[in-house]
C-alpha positions in Angstrom: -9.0 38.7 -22.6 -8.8 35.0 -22.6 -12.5 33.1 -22.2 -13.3 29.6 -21.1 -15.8 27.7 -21.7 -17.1 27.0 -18.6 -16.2 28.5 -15.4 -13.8 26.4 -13.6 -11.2 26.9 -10.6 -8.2 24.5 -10.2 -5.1 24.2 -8.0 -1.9 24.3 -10.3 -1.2 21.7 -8.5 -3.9 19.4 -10.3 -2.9 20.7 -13.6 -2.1 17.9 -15.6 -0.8 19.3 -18.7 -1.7 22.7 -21.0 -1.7 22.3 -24.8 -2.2 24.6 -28.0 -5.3 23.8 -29.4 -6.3 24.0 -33.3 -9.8 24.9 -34.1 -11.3 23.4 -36.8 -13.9 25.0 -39.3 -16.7 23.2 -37.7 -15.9 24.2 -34.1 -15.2 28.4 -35.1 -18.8 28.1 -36.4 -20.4 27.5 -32.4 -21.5 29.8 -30.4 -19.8 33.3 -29.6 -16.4 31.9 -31.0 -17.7 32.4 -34.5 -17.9 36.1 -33.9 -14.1 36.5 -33.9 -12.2 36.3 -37.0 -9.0 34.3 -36.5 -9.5 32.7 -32.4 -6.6 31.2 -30.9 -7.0 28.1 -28.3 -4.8 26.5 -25.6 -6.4 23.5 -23.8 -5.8 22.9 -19.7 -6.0 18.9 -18.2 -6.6 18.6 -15.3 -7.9 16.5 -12.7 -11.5 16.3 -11.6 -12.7 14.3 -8.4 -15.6 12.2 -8.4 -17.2 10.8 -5.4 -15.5 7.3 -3.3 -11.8 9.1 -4.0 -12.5 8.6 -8.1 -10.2 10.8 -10.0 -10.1 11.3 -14.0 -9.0 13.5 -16.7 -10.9 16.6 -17.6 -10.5 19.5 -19.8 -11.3 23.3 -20.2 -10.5 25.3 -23.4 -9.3 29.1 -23.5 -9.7 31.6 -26.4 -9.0 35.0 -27.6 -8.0 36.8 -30.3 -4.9 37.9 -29.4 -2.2 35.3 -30.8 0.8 36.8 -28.7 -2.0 36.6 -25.3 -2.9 33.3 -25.8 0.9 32.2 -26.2 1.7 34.1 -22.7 -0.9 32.3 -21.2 0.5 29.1 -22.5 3.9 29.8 -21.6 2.9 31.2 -17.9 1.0 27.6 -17.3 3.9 25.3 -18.4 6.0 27.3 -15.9 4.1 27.2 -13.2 3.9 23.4 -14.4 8.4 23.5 -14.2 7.6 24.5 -10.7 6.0 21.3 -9.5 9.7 19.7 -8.6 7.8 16.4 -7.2 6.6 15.4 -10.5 8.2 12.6 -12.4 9.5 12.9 -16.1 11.1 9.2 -16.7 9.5 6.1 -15.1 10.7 2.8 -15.1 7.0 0.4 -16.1 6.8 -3.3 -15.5 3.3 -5.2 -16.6 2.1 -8.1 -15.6 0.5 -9.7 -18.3 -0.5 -12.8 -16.5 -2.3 -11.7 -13.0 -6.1 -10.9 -12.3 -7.7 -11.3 -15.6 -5.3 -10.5 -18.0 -5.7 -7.3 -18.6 -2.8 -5.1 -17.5 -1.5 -5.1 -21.0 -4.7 -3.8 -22.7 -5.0 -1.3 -19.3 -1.5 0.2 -19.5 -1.9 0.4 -23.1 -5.5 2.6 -23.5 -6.0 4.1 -20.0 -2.4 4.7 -18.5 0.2 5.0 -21.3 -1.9 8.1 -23.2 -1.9 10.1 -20.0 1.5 10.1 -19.3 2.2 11.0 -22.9 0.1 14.1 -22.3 1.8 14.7 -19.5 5.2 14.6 -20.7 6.4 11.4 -18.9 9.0 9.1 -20.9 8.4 5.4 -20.0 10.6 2.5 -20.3 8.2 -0.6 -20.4 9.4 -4.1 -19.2 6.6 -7.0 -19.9 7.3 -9.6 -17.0 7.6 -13.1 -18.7 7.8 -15.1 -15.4 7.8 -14.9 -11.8 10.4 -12.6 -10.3 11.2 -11.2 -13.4 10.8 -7.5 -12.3 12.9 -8.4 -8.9 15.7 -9.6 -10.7 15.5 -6.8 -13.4 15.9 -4.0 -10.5 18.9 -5.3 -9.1 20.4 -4.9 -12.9 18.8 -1.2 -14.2 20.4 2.1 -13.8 17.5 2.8 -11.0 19.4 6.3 -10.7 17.7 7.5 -13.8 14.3 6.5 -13.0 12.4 9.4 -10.5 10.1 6.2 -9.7 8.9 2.4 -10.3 5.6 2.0 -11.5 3.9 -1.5 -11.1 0.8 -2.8 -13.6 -1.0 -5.9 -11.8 -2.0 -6.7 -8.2 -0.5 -7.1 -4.8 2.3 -9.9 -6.2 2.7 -7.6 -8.7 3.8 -4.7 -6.3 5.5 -7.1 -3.5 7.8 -8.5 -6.3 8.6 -4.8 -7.7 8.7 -3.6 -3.8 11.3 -6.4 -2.5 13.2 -5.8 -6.3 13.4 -2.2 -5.3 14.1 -2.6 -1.4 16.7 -4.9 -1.8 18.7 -3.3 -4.3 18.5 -0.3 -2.0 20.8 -2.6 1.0 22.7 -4.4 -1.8 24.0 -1.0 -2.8 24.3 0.5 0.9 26.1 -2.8 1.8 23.4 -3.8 4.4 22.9 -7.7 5.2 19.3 -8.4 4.8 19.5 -11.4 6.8 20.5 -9.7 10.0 16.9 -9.1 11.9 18.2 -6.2 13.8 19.6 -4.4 11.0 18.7 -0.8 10.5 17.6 -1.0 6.7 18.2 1.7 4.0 15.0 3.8 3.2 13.8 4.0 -0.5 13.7 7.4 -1.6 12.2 6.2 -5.0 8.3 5.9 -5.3 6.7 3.3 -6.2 3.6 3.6 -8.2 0.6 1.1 -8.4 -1.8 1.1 -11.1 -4.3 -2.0 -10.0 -4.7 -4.6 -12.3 -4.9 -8.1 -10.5 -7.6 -10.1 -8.3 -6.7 -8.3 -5.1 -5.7 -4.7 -5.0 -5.6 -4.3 -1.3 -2.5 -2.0 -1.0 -3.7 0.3 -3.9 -7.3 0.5 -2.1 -5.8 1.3 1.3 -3.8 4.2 0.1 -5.6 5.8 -2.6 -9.2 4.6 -1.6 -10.3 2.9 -4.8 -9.1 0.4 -7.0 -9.0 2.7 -10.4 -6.1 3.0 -13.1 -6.9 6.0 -13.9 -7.0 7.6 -10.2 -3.4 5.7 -9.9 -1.8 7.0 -12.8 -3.2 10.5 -12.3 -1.6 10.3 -8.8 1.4 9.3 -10.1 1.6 11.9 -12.5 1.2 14.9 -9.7 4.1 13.2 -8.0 2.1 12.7 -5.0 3.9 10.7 -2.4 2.9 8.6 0.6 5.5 6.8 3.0 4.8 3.3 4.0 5.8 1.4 6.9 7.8 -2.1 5.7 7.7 -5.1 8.2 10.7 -7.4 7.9 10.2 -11.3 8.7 13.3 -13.5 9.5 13.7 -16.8 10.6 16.4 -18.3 12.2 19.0 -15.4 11.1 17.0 -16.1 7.4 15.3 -13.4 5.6 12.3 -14.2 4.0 9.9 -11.9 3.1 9.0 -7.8 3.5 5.0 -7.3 4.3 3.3 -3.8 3.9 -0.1 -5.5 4.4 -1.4 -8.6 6.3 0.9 -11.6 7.6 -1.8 -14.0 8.9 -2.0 -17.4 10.8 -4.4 -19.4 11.5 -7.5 -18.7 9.4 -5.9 -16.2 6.4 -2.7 -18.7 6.4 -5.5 -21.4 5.4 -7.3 -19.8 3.2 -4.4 -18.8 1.4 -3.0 -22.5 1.0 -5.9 -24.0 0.1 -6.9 -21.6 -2.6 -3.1 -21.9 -3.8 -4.4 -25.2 -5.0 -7.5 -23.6 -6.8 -5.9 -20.9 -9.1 -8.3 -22.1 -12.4 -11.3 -20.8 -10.1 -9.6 -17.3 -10.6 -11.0 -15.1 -7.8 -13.6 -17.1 -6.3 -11.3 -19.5 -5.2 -11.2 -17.0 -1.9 -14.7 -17.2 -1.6 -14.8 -21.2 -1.8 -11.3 -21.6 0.1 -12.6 -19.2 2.8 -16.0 -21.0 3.4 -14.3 -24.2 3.4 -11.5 -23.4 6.4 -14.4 -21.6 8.3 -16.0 -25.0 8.6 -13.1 -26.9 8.7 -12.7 -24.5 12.1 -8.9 -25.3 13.1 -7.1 -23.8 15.9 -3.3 -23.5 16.4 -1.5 -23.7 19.6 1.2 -20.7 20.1 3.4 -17.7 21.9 3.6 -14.8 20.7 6.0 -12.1 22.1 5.9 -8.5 21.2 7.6 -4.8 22.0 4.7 -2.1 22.4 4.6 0.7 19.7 4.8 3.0 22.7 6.1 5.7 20.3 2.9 5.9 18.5 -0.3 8.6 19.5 -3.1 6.4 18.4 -4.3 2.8 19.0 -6.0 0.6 17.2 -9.4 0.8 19.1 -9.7 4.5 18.1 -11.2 6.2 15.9 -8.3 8.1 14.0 -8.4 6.8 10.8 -5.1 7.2 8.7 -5.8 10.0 6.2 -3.7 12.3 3.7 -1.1 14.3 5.9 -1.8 11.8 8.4 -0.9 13.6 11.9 -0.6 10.7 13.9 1.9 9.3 11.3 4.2 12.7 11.1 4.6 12.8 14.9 4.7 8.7 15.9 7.7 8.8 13.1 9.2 12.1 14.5 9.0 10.5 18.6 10.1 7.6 17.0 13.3 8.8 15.7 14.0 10.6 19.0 13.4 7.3 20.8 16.0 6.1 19.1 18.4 8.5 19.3 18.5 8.9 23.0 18.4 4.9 23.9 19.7 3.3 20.8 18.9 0.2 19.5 19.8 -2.2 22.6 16.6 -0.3 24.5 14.5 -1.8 22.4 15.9 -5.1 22.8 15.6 -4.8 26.5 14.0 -7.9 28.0 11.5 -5.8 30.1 10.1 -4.1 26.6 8.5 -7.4 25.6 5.1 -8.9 26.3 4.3 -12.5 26.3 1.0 -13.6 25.2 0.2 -18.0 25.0 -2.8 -19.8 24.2 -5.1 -21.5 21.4 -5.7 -19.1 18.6 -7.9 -19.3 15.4 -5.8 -16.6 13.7 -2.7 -14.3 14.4 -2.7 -11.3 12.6 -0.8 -8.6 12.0 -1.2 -5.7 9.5 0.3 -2.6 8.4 -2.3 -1.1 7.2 -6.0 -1.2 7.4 -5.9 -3.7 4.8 -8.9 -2.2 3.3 -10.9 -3.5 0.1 -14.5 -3.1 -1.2 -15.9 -6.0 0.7 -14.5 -4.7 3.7 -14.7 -1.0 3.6 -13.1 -0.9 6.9 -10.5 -3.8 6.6 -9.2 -5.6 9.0 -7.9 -2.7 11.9 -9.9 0.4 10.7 -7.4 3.0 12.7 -4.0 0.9 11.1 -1.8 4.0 10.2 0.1 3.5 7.1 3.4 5.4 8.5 3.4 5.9 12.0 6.2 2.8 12.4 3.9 -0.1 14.0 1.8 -3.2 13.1 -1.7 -3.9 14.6 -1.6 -7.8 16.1 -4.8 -9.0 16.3 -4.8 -12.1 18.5 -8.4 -14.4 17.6 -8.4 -17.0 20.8 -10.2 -20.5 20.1 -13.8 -19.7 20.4 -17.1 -21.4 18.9 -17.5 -21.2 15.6 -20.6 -19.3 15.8 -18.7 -16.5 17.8 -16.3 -16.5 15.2 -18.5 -15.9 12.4 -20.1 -13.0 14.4 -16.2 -11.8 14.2 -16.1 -12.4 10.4 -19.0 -10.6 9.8 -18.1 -7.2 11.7 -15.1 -6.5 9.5 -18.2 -5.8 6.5 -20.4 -3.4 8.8 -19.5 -0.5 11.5 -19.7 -2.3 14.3 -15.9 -2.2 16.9 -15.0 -5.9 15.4 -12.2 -5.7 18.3 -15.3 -5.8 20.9 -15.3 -9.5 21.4 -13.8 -11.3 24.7 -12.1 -13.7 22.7 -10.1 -10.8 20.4 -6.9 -9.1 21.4 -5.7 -6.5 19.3 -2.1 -4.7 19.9 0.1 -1.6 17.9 3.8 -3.7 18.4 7.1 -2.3 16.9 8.3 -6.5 16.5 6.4 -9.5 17.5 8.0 -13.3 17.4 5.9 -16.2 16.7 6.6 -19.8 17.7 3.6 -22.3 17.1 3.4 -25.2 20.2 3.5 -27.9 17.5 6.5 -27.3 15.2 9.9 -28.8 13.8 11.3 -25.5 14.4 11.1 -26.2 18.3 14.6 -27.2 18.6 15.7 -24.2 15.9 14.7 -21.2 18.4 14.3 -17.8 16.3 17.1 -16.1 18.7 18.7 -15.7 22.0 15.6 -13.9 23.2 13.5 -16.7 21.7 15.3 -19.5 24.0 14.6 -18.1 27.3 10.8 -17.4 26.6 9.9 -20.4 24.1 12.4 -23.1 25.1 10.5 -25.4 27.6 6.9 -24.4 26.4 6.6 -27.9 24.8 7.5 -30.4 27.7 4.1 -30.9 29.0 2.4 -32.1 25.6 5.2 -33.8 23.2 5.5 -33.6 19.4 5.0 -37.4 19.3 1.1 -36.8 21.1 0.0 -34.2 19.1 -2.4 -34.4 16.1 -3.0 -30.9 15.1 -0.4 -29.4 12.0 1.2 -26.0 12.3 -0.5 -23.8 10.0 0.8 -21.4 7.5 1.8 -17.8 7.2 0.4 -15.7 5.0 2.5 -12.6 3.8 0.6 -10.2 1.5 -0.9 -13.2 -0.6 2.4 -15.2 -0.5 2.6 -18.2 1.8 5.8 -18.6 3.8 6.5 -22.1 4.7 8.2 -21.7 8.3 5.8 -21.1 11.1 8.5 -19.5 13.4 9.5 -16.4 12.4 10.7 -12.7 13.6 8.7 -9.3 12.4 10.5 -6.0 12.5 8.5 -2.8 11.6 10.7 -0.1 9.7 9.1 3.1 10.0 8.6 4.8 6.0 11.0 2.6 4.6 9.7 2.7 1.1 7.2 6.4 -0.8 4.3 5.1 -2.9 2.9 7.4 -5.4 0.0 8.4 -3.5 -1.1 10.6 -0.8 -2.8 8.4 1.7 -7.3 8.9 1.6 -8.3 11.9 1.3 -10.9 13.4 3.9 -14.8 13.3 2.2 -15.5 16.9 1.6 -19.2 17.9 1.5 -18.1 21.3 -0.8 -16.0 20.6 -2.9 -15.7 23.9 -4.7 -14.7 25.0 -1.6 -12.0 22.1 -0.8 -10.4 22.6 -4.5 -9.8 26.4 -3.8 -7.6 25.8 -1.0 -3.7 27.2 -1.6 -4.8 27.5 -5.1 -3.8 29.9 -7.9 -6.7 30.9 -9.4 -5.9 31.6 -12.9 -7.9 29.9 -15.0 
């Protein structure tokens, strides 16, 4: 019978490829194998899991004497291997060159490219040359031959392949992006991230580390994630999709000011971020906002979003029913929204946890990544000693929600119009004049000192301050599977629903 070399149980759903293996003169000689006279080899990959949600590439080989065994084996493997129908065999690749330091060339190239070779992946590889250049490329490509998109770089990287890949999805469906209230297309082809820029947020809050080679591996199992898409319109005017943060206030600061500090490379977040602490601005506002009352958790809990996420499954499922017994003029019912007004130091709202290694926890710990809602997180003017206190909480365990000057909100859609803006007279929509039309009378543009400040979207600025969010529930699959529970045994986690054949 066949022998490994170690003992070793795996999943066939971690198998990564099986392979006939030559032995060399040198490697008959070791051990028992140079007892037999003529051994015949076949090598499994698979995946082995490291602590902190690290994945790589590992190998067992099998022998025996019998030729005609060994080739059953072989042939057995590859069709269990047939069997995994969520797997992708062509990919479409674009690289940034340019982002984070560099590297995504030289990454692709030694730790990506060679495993999905061994894993029988073909790969068409586009090298962006300039901004935008993977967005326009989508809108051109037969994406019908592709089973998914994979991005090399960081979060610009992924928002220019994701609103690329999104918007070719209404072009083709005939949906008008600009329309807020549009029910948008969902993208039934998976995006994969392999992390290769200054900020990998997206890739950290879905897989748990920022790795290439835990991506790619991900990617090459065909594991698949849905992802809630925010859409933000002003005036009628799309401008931008979100699957992170949009921030005001404080993150929209930061983000400007380092914009002006790109030859720093990524300390210009450090230095940008000390700067607007001190600098200690506060923005006048109204925010109004429909209750995720579809959803089972809130953001003060402590259900974390995890791999087969159960608060994700059923929101979406309640969700969809929600909809189908009121349609979409309940949710634009006037008695759905809540109006919040006052001084605030930031306005945030995120789709996800927004983890990243300096903030383990990110910026709404319980954030679900597909349960169809945003967590707003409404910082009042406070000192700026309070607000620190605030800053500080989101790097430790401590409830960073348990402050009297912090509001925190799931919402389904939200509308923001700042007290001081040129977009006063330019009201976001019907529902926007009745609450936000008068709100400036006692305090006229002409009097006031302090600017509007500036949204950030997922590390792009957006220069209106008035604008309209929608969440649409799994609008677009990542190649991931959301973090995986720690496991204490692990021997014990990897048997479960496994084949053991090895």
């Amino acid at each position: 019978s066949c022998v490994p070399t170690e003992n070793c149980f795996v999943p066939t759903s971690e198998i990564i490829a099986v392979e006939e293996t030559e032995l060399n003169k040198k490697q008959h000689n070791i051990g028992k194998w140079q007892k037999m006279a003529k051994p015949h080899a076949f090598t499994v990959y698979y995946v082995k899991k490291a602590r902190n949600h690290r994945w790589w590439c590992s190998d067992v080989t099998f022998w025996c004497v019998d030729e005609h065994l060994c080739s059953q084996w072989i042939q057995a493997l590859k069709e269990l291997l047939e069997m995994q129908k969520s797997r992708p065999k062509q990919l479409l690749v674009y690289i940034n060159p340019y982002g984070g330091k560099r590297q995504g060339k030289r990454i692709y190239e030694q730790k990506v490219a060679p495993l999905f070779s061994l894993a029988s992946i073909s790969t068409d590889v586009v090298i962006t040359e300039h901004a935008n250049h993977a967005k326009d490329n989508l809108f051109e490509v037969d994406i019908n031959k592709y089973d998914g998109v994979v991005c090399v770089g960081g979060d610009g990287m992924f928002s220019e392949v994701m609103h690329g890949l999104i918007g070719r999805m209404q072009k083709d469906s005939g949906i008008d992006q600009n329309n807020p209230k549009a029910p948008l297309v969902q993208c039934n082809i998976r995006i994969g991230i392999i992390p290769a820029g200054s900020t990998d947020c997206i890739c950290y809050s879905t897989v748990g580390i920022s790795d290439p080679v835990t991506s790619a591996l991900h990617i090459i199992l065909g594991d698949c994630q849905p992802l809630d898409v925010s859409s933000v319109h002003h005036n009628n005017t799309f401008l931008k999709y979100s699957v992170s943060l949009l921030g005001y206030g404080f993150y929209g600061d930061v983000l400007k000011d380092s914009e002006k500090k790109r030859w720093m490379g990524p300390m210009r977040y450090d230095y940008s971020g000390f700067k607007t602490f001190l600098s200690h601005h506060y923005y006048e506002g109204t925010i109004s906002f429909q209750p995720a009352k579809h959803t089972l958790g809130s953001p003060r809990d402590k259900d974390s979003c995890r791999a087969g996420c159960y608060i994700c499954k059923t929101s979406e499922q309640q969700l969809a029913e929600q909809r189908k017994e009121c349609g979409l003029k309940h949710e634009e019912d006037e008695e759905e929204w809540k109006v919040v007004k006052g001084k605030f130091l930031a306005i945030n709202a995120v789709n996800m946890s927004c983890a990243c290694p300096r903030s383990p926890k990110g910026l709404s710990p319980a954030a679900h990544l597909a349960d169809g809602s945003a967590d707003l997180i409404l910082v009042r003017k406070c000192s700026r000693f309070d607000f620190l206190r605030y800053l500080v909480r989101h790097t430790n365990r401590d409830d960073q929600f348990d402050f009297s000057f912090v509001d925190v909100h799931r919402v389904k859609s939200f509308q923001f119009t700042s007290k001081l803006s040129e977009d006063n007279e330019s009201n976001v929509t019907d529902i926007g004049k009745k609450r936000f039309g008068q709100f400036c009378r006692d305090h006229p543009a002409c009097c006031c000192n302090i600017a509007n400040s500036t949204w950030n979207c997922d590390g792009e600025t957006l220069d209106s301050s008035a604008i309209e969010v929608r969440v649409h529930c799994q609008l677009m699959k990542l190649f991931a599977r959301g973090i995986e529970k720690n496991c204490k045994d692990e021997a014990a986690c990897s048997q479960s629903s496994i084949e053991q054949l090895l």
